[in-house]
C-alpha positions in Angstrom: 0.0 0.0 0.0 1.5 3.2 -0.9 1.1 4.3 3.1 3.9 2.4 3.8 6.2 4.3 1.6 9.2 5.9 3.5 11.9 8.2 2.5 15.7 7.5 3.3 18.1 10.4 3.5 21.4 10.2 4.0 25.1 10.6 2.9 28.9 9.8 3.8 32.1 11.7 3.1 34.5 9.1 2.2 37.5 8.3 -0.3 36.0 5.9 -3.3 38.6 4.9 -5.6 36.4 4.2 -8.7 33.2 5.9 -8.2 32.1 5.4 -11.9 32.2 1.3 -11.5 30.4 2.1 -8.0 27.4 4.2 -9.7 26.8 1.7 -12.0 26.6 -1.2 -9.7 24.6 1.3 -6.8 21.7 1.3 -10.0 21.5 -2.2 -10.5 21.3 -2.8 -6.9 18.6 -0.3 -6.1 16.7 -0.7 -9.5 17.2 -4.7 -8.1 15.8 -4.0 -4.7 13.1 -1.7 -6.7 14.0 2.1 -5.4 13.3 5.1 -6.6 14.7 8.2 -5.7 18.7 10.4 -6.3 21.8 9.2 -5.6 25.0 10.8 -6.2 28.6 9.1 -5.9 32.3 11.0 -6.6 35.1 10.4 -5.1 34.2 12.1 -1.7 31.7 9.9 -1.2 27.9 8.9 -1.1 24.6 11.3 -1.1 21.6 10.2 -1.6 17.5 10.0 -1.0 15.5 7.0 -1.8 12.3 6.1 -1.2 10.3 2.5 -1.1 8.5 -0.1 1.4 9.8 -1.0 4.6 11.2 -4.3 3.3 12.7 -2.6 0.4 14.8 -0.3 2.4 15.5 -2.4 4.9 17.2 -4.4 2.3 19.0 -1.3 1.1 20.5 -0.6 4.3 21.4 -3.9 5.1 23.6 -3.6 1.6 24.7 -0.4 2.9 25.8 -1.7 6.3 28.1 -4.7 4.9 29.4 -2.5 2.1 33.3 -1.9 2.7 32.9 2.0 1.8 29.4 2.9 2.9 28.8 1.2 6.0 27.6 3.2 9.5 25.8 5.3 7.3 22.8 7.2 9.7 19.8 7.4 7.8 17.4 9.8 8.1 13.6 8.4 8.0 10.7 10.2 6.9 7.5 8.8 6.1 6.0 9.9 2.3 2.1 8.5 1.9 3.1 8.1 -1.9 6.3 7.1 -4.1 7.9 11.0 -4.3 9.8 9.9 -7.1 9.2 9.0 -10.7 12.1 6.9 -11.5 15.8 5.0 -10.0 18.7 7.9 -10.4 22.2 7.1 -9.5 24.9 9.5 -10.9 28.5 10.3 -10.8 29.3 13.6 -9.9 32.5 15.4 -9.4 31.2 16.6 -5.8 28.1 14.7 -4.1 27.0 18.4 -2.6 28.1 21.1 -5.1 30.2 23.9 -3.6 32.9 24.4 -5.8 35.8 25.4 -4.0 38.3 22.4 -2.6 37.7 22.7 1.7 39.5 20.8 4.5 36.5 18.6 5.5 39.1 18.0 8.5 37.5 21.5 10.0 34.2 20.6 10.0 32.0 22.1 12.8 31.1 20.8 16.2 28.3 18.3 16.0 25.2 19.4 17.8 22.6 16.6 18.8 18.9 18.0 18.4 18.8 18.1 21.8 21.7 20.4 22.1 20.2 22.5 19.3 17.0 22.9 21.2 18.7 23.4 24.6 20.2 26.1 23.1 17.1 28.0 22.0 15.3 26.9 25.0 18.1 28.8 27.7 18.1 31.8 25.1 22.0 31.5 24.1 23.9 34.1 22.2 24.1 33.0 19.0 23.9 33.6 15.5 21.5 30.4 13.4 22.6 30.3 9.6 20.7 28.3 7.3 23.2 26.8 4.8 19.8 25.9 2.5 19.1 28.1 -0.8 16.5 30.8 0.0 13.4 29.2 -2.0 14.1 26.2 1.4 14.1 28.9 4.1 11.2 31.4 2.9 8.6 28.4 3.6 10.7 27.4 6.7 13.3 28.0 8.8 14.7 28.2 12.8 13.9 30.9 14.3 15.4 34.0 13.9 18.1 32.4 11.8 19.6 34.3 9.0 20.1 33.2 5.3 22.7 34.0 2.9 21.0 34.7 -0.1 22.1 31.8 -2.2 19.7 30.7 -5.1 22.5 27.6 -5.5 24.8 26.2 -2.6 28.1 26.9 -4.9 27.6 30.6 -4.5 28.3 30.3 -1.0 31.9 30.8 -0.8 31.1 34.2 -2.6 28.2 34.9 -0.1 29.6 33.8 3.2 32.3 37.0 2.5 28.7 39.5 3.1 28.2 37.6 6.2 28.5 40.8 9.3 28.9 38.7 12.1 31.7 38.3 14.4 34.2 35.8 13.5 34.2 34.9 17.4 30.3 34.8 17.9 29.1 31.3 18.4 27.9 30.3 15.2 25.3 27.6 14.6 24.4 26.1 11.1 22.0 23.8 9.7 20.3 22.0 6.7 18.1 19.9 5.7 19.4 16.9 6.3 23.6 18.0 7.6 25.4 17.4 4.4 25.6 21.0 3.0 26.2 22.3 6.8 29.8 19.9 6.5 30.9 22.1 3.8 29.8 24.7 4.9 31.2 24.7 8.2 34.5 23.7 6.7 34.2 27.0 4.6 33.6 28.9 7.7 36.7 27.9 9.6 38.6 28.8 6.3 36.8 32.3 6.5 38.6 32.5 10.2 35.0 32.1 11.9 36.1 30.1 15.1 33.1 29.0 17.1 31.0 27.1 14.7 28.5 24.3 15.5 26.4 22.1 12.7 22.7 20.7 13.8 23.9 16.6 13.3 21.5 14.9 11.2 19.7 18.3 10.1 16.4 19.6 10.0 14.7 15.7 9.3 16.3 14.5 12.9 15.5 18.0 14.7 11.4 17.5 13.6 11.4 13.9 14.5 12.5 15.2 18.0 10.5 18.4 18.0 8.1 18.4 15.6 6.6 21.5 17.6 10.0 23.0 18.6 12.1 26.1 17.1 11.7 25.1 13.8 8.8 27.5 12.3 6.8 26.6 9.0 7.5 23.6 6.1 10.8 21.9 5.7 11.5 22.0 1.9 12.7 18.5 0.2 13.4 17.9 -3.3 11.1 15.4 -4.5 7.4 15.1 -5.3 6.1 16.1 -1.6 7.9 19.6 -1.7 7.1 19.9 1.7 7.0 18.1 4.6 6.1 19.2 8.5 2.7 20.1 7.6 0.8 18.2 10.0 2.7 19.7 13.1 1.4 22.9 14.9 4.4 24.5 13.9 5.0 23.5 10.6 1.3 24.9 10.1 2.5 28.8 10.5 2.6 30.4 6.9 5.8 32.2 6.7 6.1 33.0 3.1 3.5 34.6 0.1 2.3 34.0 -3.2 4.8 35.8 -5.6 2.2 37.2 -7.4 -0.5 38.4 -5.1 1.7 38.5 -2.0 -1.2 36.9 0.1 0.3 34.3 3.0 1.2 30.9 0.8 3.5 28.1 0.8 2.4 25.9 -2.1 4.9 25.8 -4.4 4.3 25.1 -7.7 7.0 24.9 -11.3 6.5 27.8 -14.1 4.5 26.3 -16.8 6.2 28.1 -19.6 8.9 24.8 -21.5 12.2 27.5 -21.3 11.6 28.4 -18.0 10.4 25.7 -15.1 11.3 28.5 -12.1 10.1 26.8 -8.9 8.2 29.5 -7.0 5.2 30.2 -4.5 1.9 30.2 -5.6 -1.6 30.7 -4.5 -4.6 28.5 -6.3 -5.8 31.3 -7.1 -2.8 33.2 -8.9 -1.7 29.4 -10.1 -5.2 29.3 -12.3 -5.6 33.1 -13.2 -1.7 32.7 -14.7 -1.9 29.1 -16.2 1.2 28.3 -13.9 3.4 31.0 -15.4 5.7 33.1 -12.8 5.8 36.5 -12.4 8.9 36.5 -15.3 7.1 34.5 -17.4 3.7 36.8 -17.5 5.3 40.1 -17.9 7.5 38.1 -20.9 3.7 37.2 -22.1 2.4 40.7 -21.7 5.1 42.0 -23.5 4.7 39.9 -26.2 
């Protein structure tokens, strides 16, 4: 029954001698097991989300677990009420999270347990929050009060984090959706001469299972089929962001209609039927035609 569908997130930075061979025989494997979802495999390592029944991920992880390069992975459960992805997608990429610039993964920031994270907010600490997500993931959700760098794409972060005015001695605190981009990022950081900076372990998906009514306000964006998830908690209820064409409170996100384009952006039911699914871009490009 597709109830029982469940999503697996997870990743692992490690050395893979011949990550080509390795996609090729992660496909078979998971096409095998019958998967669907995105993997990604370089030489760093392993990042991936894939979705299926109980018994068909349990499967997976028990390859994972008794594989010489990927085992003691922690995998991030979520459940999905229907398949989120269309198809099996295993690539080879050059980095499994983009950034673009070479960082000493040896300087990664302090793991914080969702418990710490939440302790944290609960006795009021100094701190500055920085979510390492693109801004389309924190304008429909995001810790509170934390700040965003104003990246469309995670590999203009190095460029970014240089606007950042906080003090490189302030306690910094990052997080993601699910810790793999906060690992880079955090590396980038100590690079940058920032040098008290924390990462939430496990990410946003570990922090909700915890507290799914905690510090975390509105939807936590994910890139398949659901969009969004945290919609059934009290929280995740609260409307933070608005419909790029009317402005009215919205979080349904929908993908530009128009071939050339397919910008991801908010938009009412409303707006989504009065534009045929165009975004604001696309409709003034109409007009002026």
């Amino acid at each position: 029954m597709s109830n029982n569908i469940f999503v697996l997130l997870y990743y692992k930075f490690v050395d893979i001698a011949d990550p080509k061979f390795e996609t090729t025989q992660h496909k078979l494997v998971c096409t095998g097991i019958g998967l669907k979802g995105r993997i990604l495999i370089s030489e760093e390592g392993i990042n991936g989300t894939v979705a299926g029944h109980r018994s068909e991920l349990r499967q997976y992880v028990e390859y994972m677990n008794a594989h010489p390069s990927f085992g003691g992975i922690v995998f991030k459960r979520t459940p999905a009420g229907k398949m989120p992805f269309p198809k099996m997608i295993v690539k080879y990429r050059p980095e499994i999270v983009t950034l673009g610039k070479k960082v000493d993964m040896k300087k990664t920031g302090q793991y914080l347990t969702p418990k710490s994270m939440h302790q944290l907010f609960e006795r009021g600490e100094d701190m500055v929050v920085v979510d390492m997500r693109n801004n389309y993931e924190y304008e429909v959700g995001r810790f509170d009060g934390a700040i965003q760098p104003n990246t469309v794409k995670f590999y203009e972060l190095p460029e970014k984090i240089k606007n950042l005015k906080i003090d490189k001695n302030k306690k910094v605190v990052t997080y993601c959706t699910g810790g793999i981009r906060c690992e880079k990022a955090t590396a980038l950081l100590a690079e940058e001469g920032f040098t008290d900076v924390y990462q939430l372990e496990g990410g946003i998906v570990k922090y909700l299972e915890k507290y799914p009514d905690g510090y975390f306000i509105g939807k936590n964006f994910v890139f398949d089929e659901r969009m969004t998830t945290n919609g059934d908690s009290k929280s995740g209820q609260k409307v933070l962001s608005k419909c790029a064409h009317c402005k009215k409170s919205s979080d349904r996100y929908i993908d530009c209609a128009k071939p050339d384009c397919h910008q991801l952006f908010i938009c009412c039911k409303e707006c989504d039927k009065k534009h045929n699914g165009l975004c604001p871009v696309a409709v003034k490009e109409k007009l002026v035609l």
